[in-house]
C-alpha positions in Angstrom: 28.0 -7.4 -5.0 27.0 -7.0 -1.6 28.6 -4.5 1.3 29.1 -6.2 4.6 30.8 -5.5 7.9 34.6 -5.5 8.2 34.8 -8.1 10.5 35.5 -11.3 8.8 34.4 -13.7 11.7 31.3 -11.5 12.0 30.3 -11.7 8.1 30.9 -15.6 8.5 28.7 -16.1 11.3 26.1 -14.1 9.7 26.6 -15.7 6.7 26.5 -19.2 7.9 23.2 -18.4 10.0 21.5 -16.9 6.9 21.3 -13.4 8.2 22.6 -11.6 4.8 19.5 -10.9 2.5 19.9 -11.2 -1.3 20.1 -7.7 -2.7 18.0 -9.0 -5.7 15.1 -10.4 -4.1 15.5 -10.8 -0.5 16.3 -14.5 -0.5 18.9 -15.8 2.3 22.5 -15.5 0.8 23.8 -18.4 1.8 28.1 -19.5 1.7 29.5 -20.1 -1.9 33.5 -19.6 -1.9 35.2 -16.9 -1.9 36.0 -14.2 -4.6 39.7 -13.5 -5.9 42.4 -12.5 -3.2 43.0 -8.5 -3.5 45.2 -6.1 -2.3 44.8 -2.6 -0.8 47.0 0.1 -0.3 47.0 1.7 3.0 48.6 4.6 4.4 52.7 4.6 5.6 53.2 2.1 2.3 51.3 -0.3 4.2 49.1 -3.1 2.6 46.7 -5.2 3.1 45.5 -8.1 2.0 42.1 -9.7 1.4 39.6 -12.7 -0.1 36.2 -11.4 0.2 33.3 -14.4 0.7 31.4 -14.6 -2.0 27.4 -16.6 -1.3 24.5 -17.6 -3.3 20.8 -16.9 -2.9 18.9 -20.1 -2.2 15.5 -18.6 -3.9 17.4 -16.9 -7.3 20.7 -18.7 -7.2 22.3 -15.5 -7.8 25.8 -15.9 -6.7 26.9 -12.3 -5.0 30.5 -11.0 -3.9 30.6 -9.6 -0.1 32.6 -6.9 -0.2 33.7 -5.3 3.3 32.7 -1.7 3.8 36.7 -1.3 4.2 36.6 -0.9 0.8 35.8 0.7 -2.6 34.3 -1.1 -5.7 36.9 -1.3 -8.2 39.4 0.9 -6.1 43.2 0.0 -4.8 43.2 1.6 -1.7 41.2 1.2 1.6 38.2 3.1 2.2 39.6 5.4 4.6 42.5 6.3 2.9 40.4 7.8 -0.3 38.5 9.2 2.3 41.1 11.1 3.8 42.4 12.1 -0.1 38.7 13.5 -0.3 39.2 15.7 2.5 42.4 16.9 1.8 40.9 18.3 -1.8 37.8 19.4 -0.4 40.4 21.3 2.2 41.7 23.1 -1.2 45.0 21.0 -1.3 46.1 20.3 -5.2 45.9 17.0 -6.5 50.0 16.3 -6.4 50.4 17.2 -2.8 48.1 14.7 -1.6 49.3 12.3 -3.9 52.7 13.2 -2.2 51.0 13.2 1.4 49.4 9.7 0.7 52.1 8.0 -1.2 49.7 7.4 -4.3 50.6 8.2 -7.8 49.6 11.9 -8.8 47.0 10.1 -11.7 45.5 8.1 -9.0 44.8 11.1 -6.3 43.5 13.8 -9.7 41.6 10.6 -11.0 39.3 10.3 -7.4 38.9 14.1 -7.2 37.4 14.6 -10.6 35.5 11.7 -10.0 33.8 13.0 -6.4 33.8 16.4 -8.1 31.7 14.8 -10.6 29.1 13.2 -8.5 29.0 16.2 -5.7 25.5 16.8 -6.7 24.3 12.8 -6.5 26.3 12.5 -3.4 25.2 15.2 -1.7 21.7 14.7 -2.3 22.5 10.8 -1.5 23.5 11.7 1.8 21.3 14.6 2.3 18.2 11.8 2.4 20.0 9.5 4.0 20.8 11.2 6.7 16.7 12.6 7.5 15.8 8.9 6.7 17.3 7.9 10.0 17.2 10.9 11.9 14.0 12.9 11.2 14.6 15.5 13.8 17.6 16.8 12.2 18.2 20.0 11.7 19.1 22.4 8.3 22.8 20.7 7.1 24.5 23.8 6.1 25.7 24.6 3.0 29.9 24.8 3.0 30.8 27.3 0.2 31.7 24.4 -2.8 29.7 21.3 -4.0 32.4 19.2 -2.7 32.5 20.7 0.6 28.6 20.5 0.7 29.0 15.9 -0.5 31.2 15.9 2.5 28.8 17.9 4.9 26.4 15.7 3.7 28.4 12.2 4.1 29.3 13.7 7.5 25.5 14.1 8.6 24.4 11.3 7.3 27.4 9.3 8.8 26.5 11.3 12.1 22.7 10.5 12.0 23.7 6.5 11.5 26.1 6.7 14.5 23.3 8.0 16.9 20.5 5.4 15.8 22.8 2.3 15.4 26.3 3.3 17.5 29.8 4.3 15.7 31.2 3.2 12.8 34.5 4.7 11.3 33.4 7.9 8.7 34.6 6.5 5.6 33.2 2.5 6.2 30.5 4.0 6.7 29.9 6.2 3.8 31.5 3.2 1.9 28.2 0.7 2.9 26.0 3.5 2.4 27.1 3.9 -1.1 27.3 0.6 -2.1 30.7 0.5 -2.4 30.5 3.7 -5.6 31.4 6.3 -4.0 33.5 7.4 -6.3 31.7 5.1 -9.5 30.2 6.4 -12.9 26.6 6.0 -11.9 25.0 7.4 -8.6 23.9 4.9 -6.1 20.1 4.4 -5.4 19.4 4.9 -1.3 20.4 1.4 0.2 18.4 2.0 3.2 18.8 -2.0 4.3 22.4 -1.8 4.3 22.5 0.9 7.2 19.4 -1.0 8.7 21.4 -4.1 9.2 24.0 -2.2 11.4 
Protein backbone atom coordinates (compact mmCIF):
# COMPACT_ATOMS: atom_id res chain seq x y z
CA UNK A 1 0.00 0.00 0.00
CA UNK A 2 1.02 3.29 -1.03
CA UNK A 3 -0.71 6.86 -0.01
CA UNK A 4 -1.17 9.15 -2.99
CA UNK A 5 -2.85 12.40 -3.83
CA UNK A 6 -6.70 12.59 -4.12
CA UNK A 7 -6.68 13.63 -7.43
CA UNK A 8 -7.18 10.71 -9.69
CA UNK A 9 -5.99 12.38 -12.99
CA UNK A 10 -3.03 13.61 -11.00
CA UNK A 11 -2.03 10.09 -9.49
CA UNK A 12 -2.33 8.77 -13.24
CA UNK A 13 -0.13 11.20 -14.68
CA UNK A 14 2.34 10.57 -12.03
CA UNK A 15 1.89 7.20 -12.31
CA UNK A 16 2.21 6.85 -15.97
CA UNK A 17 5.43 9.15 -15.91
CA UNK A 18 7.07 7.02 -13.18
CA UNK A 19 7.13 9.60 -10.54
CA UNK A 20 5.72 7.27 -7.60
CA UNK A 21 8.73 5.56 -5.86
CA UNK A 22 8.29 1.96 -4.56
CA UNK A 23 7.90 2.14 -0.80
CA UNK A 24 10.07 -1.15 -0.60
CA UNK A 25 13.09 -0.16 -2.41
CA UNK A 26 12.67 2.98 -4.26
CA UNK A 27 12.09 1.42 -7.64
CA UNK A 28 9.66 3.36 -10.17
CA UNK A 29 5.97 1.99 -9.47
CA UNK A 30 4.84 1.66 -12.58
CA UNK A 31 0.62 1.02 -13.72
CA UNK A 32 -0.68 -2.52 -12.93
CA UNK A 33 -4.70 -2.44 -12.64
CA UNK A 34 -6.63 -1.30 -10.36
CA UNK A 35 -7.56 -2.68 -6.77
CA UNK A 36 -11.33 -3.63 -5.80
CA UNK A 37 -14.09 -0.87 -6.13
CA UNK A 38 -14.94 0.52 -2.42
CA UNK A 39 -17.26 2.53 -0.88
CA UNK A 40 -17.01 5.37 1.65
CA UNK A 41 -19.43 6.93 3.81
CA UNK A 42 -19.50 10.55 3.92
CA UNK A 43 -21.27 13.04 5.85
CA UNK A 44 -25.30 14.06 5.14
CA UNK A 45 -25.70 9.95 4.27
CA UNK A 46 -23.69 10.71 1.30
CA UNK A 47 -21.26 8.16 -0.37
CA UNK A 48 -18.72 7.85 -2.44
CA UNK A 49 -17.45 5.62 -4.50
CA UNK A 50 -13.87 4.51 -5.50
CA UNK A 51 -11.27 1.96 -7.48
CA UNK A 52 -7.94 2.83 -6.20
CA UNK A 53 -4.81 2.09 -9.05
CA UNK A 54 -2.91 -0.38 -8.00
CA UNK A 55 1.13 -0.50 -9.83
CA UNK A 56 4.11 -2.67 -9.81
CA UNK A 57 7.74 -1.86 -9.07
CA UNK A 58 9.86 -2.54 -12.25
CA UNK A 59 13.15 -3.44 -9.96
CA UNK A 60 11.18 -5.83 -7.14
CA UNK A 61 8.01 -6.57 -8.94
CA UNK A 62 6.15 -5.80 -5.90
CA UNK A 63 2.69 -5.02 -6.86
CA UNK A 64 1.38 -2.05 -4.40
CA UNK A 65 -2.31 -0.60 -3.88
CA UNK A 66 -2.48 3.47 -4.18
CA UNK A 67 -4.63 4.48 -1.78
CA UNK A 68 -5.81 8.29 -1.86
CA UNK A 69 -5.05 10.28 1.26
CA UNK A 70 -9.01 10.68 1.20
CA UNK A 71 -8.93 7.69 3.03
CA UNK A 72 -8.23 5.30 5.90
CA UNK A 73 -6.64 1.80 5.68
CA UNK A 74 -9.25 -0.64 6.34
CA UNK A 75 -11.84 2.17 7.32
CA UNK A 76 -15.64 2.85 5.84
CA UNK A 77 -15.71 6.36 5.97
CA UNK A 78 -13.61 9.26 4.34
CA UNK A 79 -10.77 10.62 5.95
CA UNK A 80 -12.28 13.75 6.94
CA UNK A 81 -15.23 12.51 8.35
CA UNK A 82 -13.31 10.28 11.21
CA UNK A 83 -11.44 13.24 11.50
CA UNK A 84 -14.20 15.33 12.41
CA UNK A 85 -15.50 12.20 14.86
CA UNK A 86 -11.95 12.64 16.47
CA UNK A 87 -12.56 16.11 17.24
CA UNK A 88 -15.76 15.93 18.45
CA UNK A 89 -14.42 13.22 21.29
CA UNK A 90 -11.34 15.03 21.91
CA UNK A 91 -14.11 18.12 22.40
CA UNK A 92 -15.48 15.76 25.37
CA UNK A 93 -18.67 14.78 23.33
CA UNK A 94 -19.74 10.88 24.23
CA UNK A 95 -19.32 8.33 21.74
CA UNK A 96 -23.34 8.00 20.87
CA UNK A 97 -23.78 11.64 20.24
CA UNK A 98 -21.38 11.72 17.54
CA UNK A 99 -22.44 8.59 16.24
CA UNK A 100 -25.88 10.50 16.13
CA UNK A 101 -24.16 13.80 14.79
CA UNK A 102 -22.40 11.76 11.95
CA UNK A 103 -24.98 9.31 11.09
CA UNK A 104 -22.53 6.26 11.90
CA UNK A 105 -23.51 3.35 14.08
CA UNK A 106 -22.73 4.04 17.92
CA UNK A 107 -19.99 0.68 17.61
CA UNK A 108 -18.35 2.37 14.79
CA UNK A 109 -17.82 6.06 16.47
CA UNK A 110 -16.77 4.10 20.32
CA UNK A 111 -14.66 1.64 18.13
CA UNK A 112 -12.37 4.89 16.49
CA UNK A 113 -12.15 6.68 19.82
CA UNK A 114 -10.73 3.76 21.75
CA UNK A 115 -8.64 3.18 18.96
CA UNK A 116 -7.04 7.07 18.81
CA UNK A 117 -7.19 6.92 22.59
CA UNK A 118 -4.99 3.94 22.27
CA UNK A 119 -2.27 5.26 20.10
CA UNK A 120 -2.42 9.12 21.67
CA UNK A 121 1.07 8.52 22.81
CA UNK A 122 2.54 7.05 19.20
CA UNK A 123 0.56 9.74 17.52
CA UNK A 124 1.48 12.39 19.34
CA UNK A 125 4.96 11.69 19.27
CA UNK A 126 4.38 10.86 15.33
CA UNK A 127 3.36 14.20 14.80
CA UNK A 128 5.43 15.91 17.27
CA UNK A 129 8.64 14.90 14.94
CA UNK A 130 7.06 15.38 12.03
CA UNK A 131 6.14 18.43 12.39
CA UNK A 132 10.10 19.88 13.55
CA UNK A 133 11.22 17.65 10.59
CA UNK A 134 9.80 20.25 8.24
CA UNK A 135 9.77 23.20 10.18
CA UNK A 136 12.84 23.43 12.44
CA UNK A 137 12.09 26.90 13.74
CA UNK A 138 8.96 25.87 15.42
CA UNK A 139 8.23 26.76 18.48
CA UNK A 140 7.19 24.59 22.01
CA UNK A 141 3.58 22.77 20.75
CA UNK A 142 1.71 23.11 23.89
CA UNK A 143 0.42 20.56 25.89
CA UNK A 144 -3.76 20.54 25.81
CA UNK A 145 -4.85 19.04 29.18
CA UNK A 146 -5.53 15.09 27.80
CA UNK A 147 -3.40 12.74 25.57
CA UNK A 148 -5.99 12.97 22.93
CA UNK A 149 -6.13 16.61 22.92
CA UNK A 150 -2.21 16.67 22.92
CA UNK A 151 -2.40 13.76 19.23
CA UNK A 152 -4.59 16.38 17.89
CA UNK A 153 -2.31 19.47 18.84
CA UNK A 154 0.21 17.48 17.47
CA UNK A 155 -1.53 16.33 14.01
CA UNK A 156 -2.53 20.02 13.87
CA UNK A 157 1.29 21.35 14.05
CA UNK A 158 2.47 19.02 12.09
CA UNK A 159 -0.41 19.52 9.46
CA UNK A 160 0.40 23.27 9.94
CA UNK A 161 4.31 23.01 9.44
CA UNK A 162 3.49 20.83 6.05
CA UNK A 163 1.06 23.62 4.77
CA UNK A 164 3.86 26.35 5.11
CA UNK A 165 6.78 24.32 3.37
CA UNK A 166 4.66 22.69 0.62
CA UNK A 167 1.09 24.91 0.40
CA UNK A 168 -2.41 23.64 1.95
CA UNK A 169 -3.73 20.43 2.05
CA UNK A 170 -7.15 19.64 3.81
CA UNK A 171 -6.22 18.67 7.88
CA UNK A 172 -7.40 15.19 7.84
CA UNK A 173 -5.78 14.09 4.06
CA UNK A 174 -3.11 15.24 5.38
CA UNK A 175 -2.68 13.63 8.61
CA UNK A 176 -4.07 10.53 6.55
CA UNK A 177 -0.64 10.53 4.01
CA UNK A 178 1.42 11.25 6.99
CA UNK A 179 0.20 8.20 8.70
CA UNK A 180 0.28 5.98 6.08
CA UNK A 181 -3.10 5.52 5.93
CA UNK A 182 -3.17 4.03 10.21
CA UNK A 183 -4.20 6.49 11.82
CA UNK A 184 -6.33 4.81 13.68
CA UNK A 185 -4.44 0.97 13.00
CA UNK A 186 -3.05 -1.57 15.68
CA UNK A 187 0.60 -0.72 15.13
CA UNK A 188 2.12 2.97 15.12
CA UNK A 189 3.41 4.19 11.89
CA UNK A 190 7.22 4.67 11.30
CA UNK A 191 7.88 8.67 10.11
CA UNK A 192 7.07 8.53 6.28
CA UNK A 193 9.09 11.52 5.63
CA UNK A 194 8.92 10.85 1.58
CA UNK A 195 5.28 10.85 1.54
CA UNK A 196 5.05 14.62 2.74
CA UNK A 197 8.22 15.25 0.60
CA UNK A 198 6.45 14.39 -2.54
CA UNK A 199 3.70 17.11 -1.86
Amino acid sequence: MHMVEADEAAVEEKLHAGEYACPGCAGELRPWGHARRRTLRAEGGRSVSLRPRRSRCKACFVTHVLLPVLCLLRRCDLAEMIGRGLALKVAGWGYRRIAANLGIPATTAGDRGRRFGDNTEGLRGHFTALAYFLDASLGAIDPRGSPLADALEAIVAAAGAAARAFGPTPLWHFASGASMGRLLSNTNPSLPVAWVARK
